[in-house]
N, C-alpha and C positions, 0 to 999 in steps of 0.2 A: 504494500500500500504506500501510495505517497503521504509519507507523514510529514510534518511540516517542520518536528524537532530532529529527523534525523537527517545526516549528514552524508554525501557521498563525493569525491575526486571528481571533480570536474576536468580531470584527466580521463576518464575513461565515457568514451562515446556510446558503451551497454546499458553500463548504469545510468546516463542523462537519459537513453531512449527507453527501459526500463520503467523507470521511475514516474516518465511521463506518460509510457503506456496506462501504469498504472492508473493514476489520478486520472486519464479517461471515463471509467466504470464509475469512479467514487463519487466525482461530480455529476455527472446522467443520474444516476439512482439517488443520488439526494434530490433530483427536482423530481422523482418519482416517474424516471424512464422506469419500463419494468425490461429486464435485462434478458436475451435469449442466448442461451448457453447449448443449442445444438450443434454448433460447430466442432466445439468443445469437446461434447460428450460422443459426437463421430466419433472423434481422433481418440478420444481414450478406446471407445469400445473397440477399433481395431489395433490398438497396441497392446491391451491387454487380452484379448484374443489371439494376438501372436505370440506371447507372452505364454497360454493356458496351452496355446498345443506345444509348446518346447516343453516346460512343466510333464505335460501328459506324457509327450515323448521319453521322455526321463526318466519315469518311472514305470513305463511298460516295458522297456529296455532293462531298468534297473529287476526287477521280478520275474522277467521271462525269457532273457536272455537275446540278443542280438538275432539272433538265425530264425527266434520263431519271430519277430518282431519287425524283422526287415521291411516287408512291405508296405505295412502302417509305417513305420518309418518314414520311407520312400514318400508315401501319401504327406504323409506330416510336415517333411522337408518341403512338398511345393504348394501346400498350401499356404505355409509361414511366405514364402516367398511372392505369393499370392498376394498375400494380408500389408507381405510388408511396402510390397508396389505400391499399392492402395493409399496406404498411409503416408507414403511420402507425395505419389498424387494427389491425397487430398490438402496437404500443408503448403504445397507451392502452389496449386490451379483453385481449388477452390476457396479454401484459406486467403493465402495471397495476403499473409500479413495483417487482415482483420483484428481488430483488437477491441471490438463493439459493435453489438447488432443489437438493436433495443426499440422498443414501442412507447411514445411517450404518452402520458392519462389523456390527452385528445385523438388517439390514435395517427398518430407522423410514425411512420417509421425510420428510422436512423441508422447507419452502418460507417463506421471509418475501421478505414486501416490508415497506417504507418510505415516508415522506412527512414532508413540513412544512408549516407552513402562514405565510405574510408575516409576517416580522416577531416570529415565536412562537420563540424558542429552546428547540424541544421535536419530540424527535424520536419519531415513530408507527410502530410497528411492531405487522403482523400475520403472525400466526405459525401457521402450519397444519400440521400434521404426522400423521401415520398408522402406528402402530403395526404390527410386520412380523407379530402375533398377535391385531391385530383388524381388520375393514373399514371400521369406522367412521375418520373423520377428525377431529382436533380440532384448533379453532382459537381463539387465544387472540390477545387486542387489547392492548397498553400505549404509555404515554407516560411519557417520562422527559428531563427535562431536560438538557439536552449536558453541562452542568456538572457534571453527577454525572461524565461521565467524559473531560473536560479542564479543566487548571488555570488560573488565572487570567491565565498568558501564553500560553494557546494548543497546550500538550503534551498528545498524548494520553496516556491512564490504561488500560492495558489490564485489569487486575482487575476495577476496578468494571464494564466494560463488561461481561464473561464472566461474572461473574455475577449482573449482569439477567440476559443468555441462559438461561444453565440456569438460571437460578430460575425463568425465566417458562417455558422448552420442555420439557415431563420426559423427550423424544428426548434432547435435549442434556444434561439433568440425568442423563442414565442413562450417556452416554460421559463427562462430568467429573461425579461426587458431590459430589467436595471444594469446587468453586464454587458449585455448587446450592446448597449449606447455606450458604458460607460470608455472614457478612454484614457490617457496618460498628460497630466500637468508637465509644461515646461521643466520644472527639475526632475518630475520623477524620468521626463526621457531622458535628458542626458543622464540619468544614473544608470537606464537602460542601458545605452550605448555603452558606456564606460563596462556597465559587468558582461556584454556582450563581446568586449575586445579582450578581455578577461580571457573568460570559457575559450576563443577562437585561440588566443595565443596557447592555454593551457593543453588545449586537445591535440593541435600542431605540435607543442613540446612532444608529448606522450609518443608520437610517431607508432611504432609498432605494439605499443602497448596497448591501444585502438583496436577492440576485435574487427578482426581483418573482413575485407568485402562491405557488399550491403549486407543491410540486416534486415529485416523483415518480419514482424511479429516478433514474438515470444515464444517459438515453440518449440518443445523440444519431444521425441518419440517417446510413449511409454515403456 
């Protein structure tokens, strides 16, 4: 969770995209998005399904020996390999870095995903949502620097984060107003800027210590 007393290196480009994955969910489900976690529950049920026939396999092997077992075996080995296709196709194509699918108390549906890219302290966010009074869907693309919303030691800044949100989702801008509009005073920008050159100088230092590539969601196989 993004808490707001804890602290993380603003050296490292996982933990800024992390952290703000996080506080995605926290803030939607406090204006009472109600949150869908079938994405979610896909990707478990087939990693721990691949998971159950290695398990199985193990101990039909282990009791009955290799020779009477072979062919379940055999069977076991492609359907794991089945299972495991599956799961890594559904965390790049259908996933696709998703990190919120939520319906909000007037029925808008809402979906973003995320990414980064090496070494870039700038987090991307695509925003698709669909109105509960039209069929159409729109989707909206931004980038915004981590530093707009952690400080120069590494705390997160929950305001400025909530409104990017609603300023950029008009789902989100319609369950909070008050962040939609609100925006940043003369000083609070330049203190903006200033921990935004911060983070950029500090993620450039890190160099290799940047998990490597883009990153894309949160996800990792059961």
């Amino acid at each position: 969770m993004a808490d707001p007393n804890a602290k993380i290196t603003v050296h490292s480009l996982s933990d800024l995209k992390n952290t703000s994955d996080d506080a995605i969910p926290n803030y939607l489900n406090s204006l009472s998005f109600k949150q869908s976690h079938t994405l979610g529950d896909v990707r478990l049920a087939l990693g721990y399904s691949a998971f159950a026939i290695c398990a199985a396999c193990f101990c039909w092997d282990y009791k009955l020996g290799f020779e009477d077992t072979k062919y379940y075996s055999a069977a076991a080995v492609a359907l794991y390999t089945l299972l495991n296709g599956a799961l890594t196709l559904w965390v790049w194509l259908v996933e696709g870095g998703t990190v919120y699918v939520g319906t909000s108390k007037a029925g808008d549906k809402i979906t973003i995903s995320t990414s980064t890219k090496k070494h870039t302290p700038t987090y991307h966010l695509t925003i698709t949502s669909q109105s509960s009074t039209s069929p159409a869907a729109t989707t909206t693309t931004l980038s915004r620097p981590f530093a707009d919303w952690f400080d120069s030691a590494g705390h997160f800044v929950a305001l400025p984060f909530q409104q990017m949100l609603a300023g950029a989702a008009p789902v989100i801008g319609k369950a909070d107003p008050g962040r939609a509009t609100g925006g940043l005073s003369g000083k609070e920008g330049a203190e903006v800027a200033a921990l935004r050159e911060t983070v950029e100088e500090a993620v450039k230092a890190g160099g290799s210590a940047v998990g490597g590539g883009e990153t894309r969601g949160r996800r990792k196989k059961a």
